[in-house]
N, C-alpha and C positions, 0 to 999 in steps of 0.2 A: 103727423107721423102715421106711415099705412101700417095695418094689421100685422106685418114682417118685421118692422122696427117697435111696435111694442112689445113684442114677440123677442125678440133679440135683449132688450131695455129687460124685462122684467128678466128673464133668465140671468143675465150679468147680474142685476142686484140680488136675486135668490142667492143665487152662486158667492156670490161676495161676503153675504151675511152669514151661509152655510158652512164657510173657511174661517171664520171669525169664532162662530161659536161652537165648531169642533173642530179644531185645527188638526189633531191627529189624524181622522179620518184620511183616506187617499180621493177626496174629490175630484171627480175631473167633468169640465162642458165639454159639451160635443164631441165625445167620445163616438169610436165606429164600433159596433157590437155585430158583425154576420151580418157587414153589407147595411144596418139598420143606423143611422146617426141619433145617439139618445141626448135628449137634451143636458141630463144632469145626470151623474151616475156615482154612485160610492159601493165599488166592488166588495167592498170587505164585509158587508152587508147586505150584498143583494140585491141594490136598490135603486131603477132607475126612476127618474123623475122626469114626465113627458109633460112638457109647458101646453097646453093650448090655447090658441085663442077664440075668442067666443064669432068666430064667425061658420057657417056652412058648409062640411063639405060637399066637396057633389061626389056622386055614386063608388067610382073609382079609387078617390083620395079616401073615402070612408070606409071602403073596402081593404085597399092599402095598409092603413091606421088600423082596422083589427085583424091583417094578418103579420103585420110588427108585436101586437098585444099578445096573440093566441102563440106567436113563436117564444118571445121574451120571457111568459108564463109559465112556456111548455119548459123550459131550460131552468126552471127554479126563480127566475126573477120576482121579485114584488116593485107592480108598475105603480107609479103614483099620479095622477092624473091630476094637474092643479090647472085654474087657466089665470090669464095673465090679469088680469082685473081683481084674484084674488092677492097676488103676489105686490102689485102696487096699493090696494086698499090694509092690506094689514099682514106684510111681510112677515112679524111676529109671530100671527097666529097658523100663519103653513109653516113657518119651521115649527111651531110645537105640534102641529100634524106630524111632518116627518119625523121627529123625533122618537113619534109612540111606537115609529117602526125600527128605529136602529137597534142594532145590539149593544149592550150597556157591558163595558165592564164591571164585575165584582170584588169586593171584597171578599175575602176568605170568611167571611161572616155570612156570606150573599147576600148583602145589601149593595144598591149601587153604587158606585163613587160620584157620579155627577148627582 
């Protein structure tokens, strides 16, 4: 499998697992945000999730990549940077990353419900 296909693989199962355990949310892959294709994004929170993989960029792509970051930023986003070796090694533990960023509904007590 080259560096595109585990790239793709790990996105699918984030994604899959991210719809399971907040189905409410409005998730969506590969969403187009200003021209920018985000890998994961749940609007209702601000939030997009940019998969990497652990290889190199060279100068150009790397330049690229932080000016998708310093736009998406500039607009209010919170980018979350996971790469794909975290997402196969212990899918669990980046969703409970993602999670300390969503917005939680309240009770009228304000405590959370989840």
């Amino acid at each position: 499998m080259n560096n595109e296909q585990k790239k793709e693989s790990a996105k699918f199962k984030l994604y899959e697992e991210l719809v399971k355990v907040y189905p409410d949310k409005n998730i969506e892959a590969n969403h187009i945000l200003n021209s920018f294709t985000i890998d994961i994004f749940i609007p209702t929170d601000k939030i997009i999730i940019n998969i990497d993989n652990p290889i190199t960029y060279t100068k150009d792509e790397f330049e690229l990549e932080m000016e998708k970051l310093k736009y998406l930023e500039s607009k209010g986003y919170n980018v979350l940077r996971v790469e794909t070796t975290e997402i196969q090694n212990n899918v669990r533990e980046v969703i409970n990353e993602i999670s300390l960023n969503l917005k939680h509904e309240k009770h009228s007590n304000g405590k959370p419900l989840s």
